[in-house]
VMD Tcl script that draws the C-alpha trace (Angstrom):
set ca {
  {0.00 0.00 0.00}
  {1.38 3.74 -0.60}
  {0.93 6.17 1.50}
  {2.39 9.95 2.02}
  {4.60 10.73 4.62}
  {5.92 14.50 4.65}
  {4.79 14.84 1.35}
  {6.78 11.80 0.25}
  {5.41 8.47 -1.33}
  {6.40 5.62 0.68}
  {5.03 1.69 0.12}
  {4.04 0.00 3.18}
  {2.88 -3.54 4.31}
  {-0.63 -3.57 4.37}
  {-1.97 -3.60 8.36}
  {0.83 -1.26 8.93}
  {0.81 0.75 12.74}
  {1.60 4.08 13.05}
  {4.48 3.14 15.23}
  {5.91 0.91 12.51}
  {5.99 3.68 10.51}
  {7.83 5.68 12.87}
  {10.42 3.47 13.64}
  {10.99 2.87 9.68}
  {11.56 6.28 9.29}
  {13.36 6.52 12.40}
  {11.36 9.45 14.05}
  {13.17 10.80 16.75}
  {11.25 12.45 19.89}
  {9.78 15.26 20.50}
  {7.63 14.83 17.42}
  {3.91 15.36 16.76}
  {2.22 13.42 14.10}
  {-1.13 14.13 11.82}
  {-2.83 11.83 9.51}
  {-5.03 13.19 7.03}
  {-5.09 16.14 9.04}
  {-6.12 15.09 12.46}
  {-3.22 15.30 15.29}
  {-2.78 11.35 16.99}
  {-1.74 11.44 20.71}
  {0.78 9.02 21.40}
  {-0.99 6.63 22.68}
  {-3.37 6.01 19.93}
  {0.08 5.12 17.71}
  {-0.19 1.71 18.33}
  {-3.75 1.29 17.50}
  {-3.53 3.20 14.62}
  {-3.53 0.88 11.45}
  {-2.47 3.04 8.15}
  {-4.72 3.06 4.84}
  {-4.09 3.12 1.28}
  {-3.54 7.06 0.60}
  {-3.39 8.14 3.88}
  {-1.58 10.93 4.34}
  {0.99 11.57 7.31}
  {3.06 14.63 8.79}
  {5.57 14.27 11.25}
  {6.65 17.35 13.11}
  {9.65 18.23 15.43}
  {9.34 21.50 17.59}
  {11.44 24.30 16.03}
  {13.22 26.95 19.50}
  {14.29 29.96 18.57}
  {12.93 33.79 18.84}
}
mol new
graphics top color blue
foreach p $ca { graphics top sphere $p radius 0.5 }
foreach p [lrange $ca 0 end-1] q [lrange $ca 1 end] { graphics top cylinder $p $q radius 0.2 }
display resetview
C-alpha cells in the first residue's frame, strides 16, 4: 500500500501501525504526528492501522525567537 509521509510516497505492508511507521523512518522524539489532518496522541500510535492514501506529517518542535 502507498501512502504519504511529509509529502513523500512511501510503500508500506498492508496492516501497517503508526508506530511501525515511525520506527521505519526513524522518528526521533519530541515529534507530533497528523494523519489526514487530524493530530494522533501518542498513545493512539499503536492502534492506529495506516490506509491506502493516507496521508501523514511528522513534526519536530522548532526553538528559537
Amino acid at each position: 500500500m502507498r501512502v504519504i509521509v511529509n509529502q513523500i510516497p512511501r510503500d508500506l505492508n498492508a496492516d501497517t501501525s503508526l508506530t511501525e511507521l515511525l520506527e521505519a523512518i526513524e522518528a526521533t522524539p519530541p515529534f507530533a504526528v497528523a494523519v489526514n489532518w487530524n493530530f494522533v496522541p501518542k498513545n493512539e500510535h499503536d492502534t492506529l492501522i495506516l490506509k491506502e492514501n493516507d496521508e501523514i506529517e511528522v513534526i519536530s518542535p522548532v526553538t528559537g525567537g
